[in-house]
N, C-alpha and C positions, 0 to 999 in steps of 0.2 A: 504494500500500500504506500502512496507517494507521501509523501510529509502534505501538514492540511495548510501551513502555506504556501505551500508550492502549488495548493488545488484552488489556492483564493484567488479568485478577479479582484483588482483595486482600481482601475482604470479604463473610462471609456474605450479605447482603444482595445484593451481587451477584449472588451465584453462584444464588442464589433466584432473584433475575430471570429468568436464564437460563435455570434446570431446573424452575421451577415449584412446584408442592404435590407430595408424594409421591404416587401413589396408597393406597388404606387396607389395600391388601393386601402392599404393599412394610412396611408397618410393624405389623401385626399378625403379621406370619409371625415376630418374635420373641420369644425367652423368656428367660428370664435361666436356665435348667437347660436341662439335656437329656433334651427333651419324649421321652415315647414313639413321635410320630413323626419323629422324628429320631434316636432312637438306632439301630434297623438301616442307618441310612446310615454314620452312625460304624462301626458292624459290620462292614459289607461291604466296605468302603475298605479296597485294599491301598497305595494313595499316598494323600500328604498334603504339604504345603509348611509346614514353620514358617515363622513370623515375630518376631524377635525385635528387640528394638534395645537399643547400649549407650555404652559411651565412644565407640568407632571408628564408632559410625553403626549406618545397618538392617542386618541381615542375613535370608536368604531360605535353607532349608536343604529339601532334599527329602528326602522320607523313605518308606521302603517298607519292606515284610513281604506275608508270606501275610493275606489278609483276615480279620482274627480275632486276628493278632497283631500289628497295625499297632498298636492302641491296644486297651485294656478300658476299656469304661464301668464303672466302681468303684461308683458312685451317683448321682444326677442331677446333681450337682453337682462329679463328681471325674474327671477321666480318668489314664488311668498309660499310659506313650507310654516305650519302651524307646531307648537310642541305641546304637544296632547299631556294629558294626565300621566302621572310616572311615580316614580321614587322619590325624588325630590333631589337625587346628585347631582344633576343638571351637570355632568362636567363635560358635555358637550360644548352648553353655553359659557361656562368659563375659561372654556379653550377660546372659542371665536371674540368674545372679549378682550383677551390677548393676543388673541394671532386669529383677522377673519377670514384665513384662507382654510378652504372647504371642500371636499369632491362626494360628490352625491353617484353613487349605483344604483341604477332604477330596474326593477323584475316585475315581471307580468308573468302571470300563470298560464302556463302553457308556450307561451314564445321563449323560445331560445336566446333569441339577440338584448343583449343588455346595454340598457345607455347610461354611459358616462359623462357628468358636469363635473367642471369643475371653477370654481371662483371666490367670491366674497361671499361673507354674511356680517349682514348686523341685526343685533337683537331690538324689536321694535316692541312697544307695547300700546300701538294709536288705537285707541277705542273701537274707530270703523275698522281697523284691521281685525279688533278682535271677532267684533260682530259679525265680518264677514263671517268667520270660519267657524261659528258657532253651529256643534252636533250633537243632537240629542238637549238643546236648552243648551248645555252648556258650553262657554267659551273658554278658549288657549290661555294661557296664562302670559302668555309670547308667541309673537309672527316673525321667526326667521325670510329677512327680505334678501335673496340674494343673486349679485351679480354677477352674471353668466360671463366666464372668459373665455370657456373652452369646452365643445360638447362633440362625442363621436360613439359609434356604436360598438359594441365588443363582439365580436362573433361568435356563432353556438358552441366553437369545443370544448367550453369550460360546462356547458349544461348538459353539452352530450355525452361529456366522459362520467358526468357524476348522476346522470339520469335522474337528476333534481326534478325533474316531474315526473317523471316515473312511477306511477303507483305502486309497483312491484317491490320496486326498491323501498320502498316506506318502512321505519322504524319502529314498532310496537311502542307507545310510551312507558312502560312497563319496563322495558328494555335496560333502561336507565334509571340512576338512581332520580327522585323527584324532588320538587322546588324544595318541600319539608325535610326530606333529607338530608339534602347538602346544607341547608342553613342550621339542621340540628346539628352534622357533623363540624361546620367551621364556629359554631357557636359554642363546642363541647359540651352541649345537650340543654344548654341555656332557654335556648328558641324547642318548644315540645312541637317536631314535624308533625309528626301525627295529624294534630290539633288545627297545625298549619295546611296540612292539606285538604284534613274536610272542608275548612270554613273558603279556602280559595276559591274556587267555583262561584261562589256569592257574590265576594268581596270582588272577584273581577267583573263581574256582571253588575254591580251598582258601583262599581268606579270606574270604568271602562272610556266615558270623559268628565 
């Protein structure tokens, strides 16, 4: 086995040797707005992954709604992304507080092709914003407004290798240890799972926003 510096890439040049020229369609598929064929994608996405980073490092937040209210395209250049009921770590938002640069991954069920933004955000709290994105009665606490630098689409082989839609491939949630478990084991039995699992089902269904 070779030594594992000797297996390290550290420089562009490298890593070119390695992966070669892009092809001309991995790099024309992008736009600095959001093209019109890209904006139904954005549309239809009821998930999407932020991406943010700040003092404490990256952070990766998922984020869902009904398709239509996951985000609004504002203008080619603006999206408005609501942050729904949660935990209350918000260290998404005090990442973009420090640092507003952002890249959103957008998934539709069933399509293969996934869209990538990437740009600013700031944290708004304007009244009509809020009103706008008001579900079920209840409104966001915050409307992430953000501006589009960079938007292109991913191609299927990352959904086709992992047969992410695949019913077949589906997980038993059984399978795995559950919400109550892991928080009685990193709690060393502080938090009673148990307890915690019966009553979840409720508690997400009347705080849901």
């Amino acid at each position: 086995m070779m030594d594992m510096k000797e297996c390290r890439l550290e420089t562009e040049e490298q890593l070119n040797a390695v992966y070669g020229v892009p092809a001309p369609a991995s790099l024309v598929k992008e736009a600095d707005h959001i093209h019109e064929v890209y904006r139904p994608f954005i549309e239809r996405a009821p998930f999407a992954v932020l991406a943010t980073s700040g003092p404490n490092g990256l952070e990766t937040s998922p984020r869902g709604d009904p398709a239509g209210h996951l985000v609004e395209v504002l203008d080619p250049n603006t999206l408005l992304m609501p942050d729904r009921r949660g935990n209350n770590r918000i260290d998404s938002l005090r990442n973009i507080i420090s640092d507003p640069r952002i890249s959103l991954l957008f998934l539709i069920p069933g399509i293969r092709e996934t869209i990538r933004v990437k740009g600013r955000a700031e944290v708004m709290i304007d009244p009509d914003l809020l009103e706008r994105f008001a579900l079920d009665g209840r409104k966001p606490r915050t409307v992430l407004r953000i501006l589009v630098e960079r938007v292109f689409f991913q191609c299927s082989r990352a959904l086709l290798r992992s047969k992410l839609w695949d019913s077949e491939t589906h997980v038993e949630r059984t399978a795995l240890p559950s919400a109550g478990a892991i928080l009685s084991a990193l709690s060393a039995n502080e938090i009673d799972g148990e307890r915690y699992d019966i009553e979840l089902p409720a508690r997400l269904k009347s705080t849901l926003y």
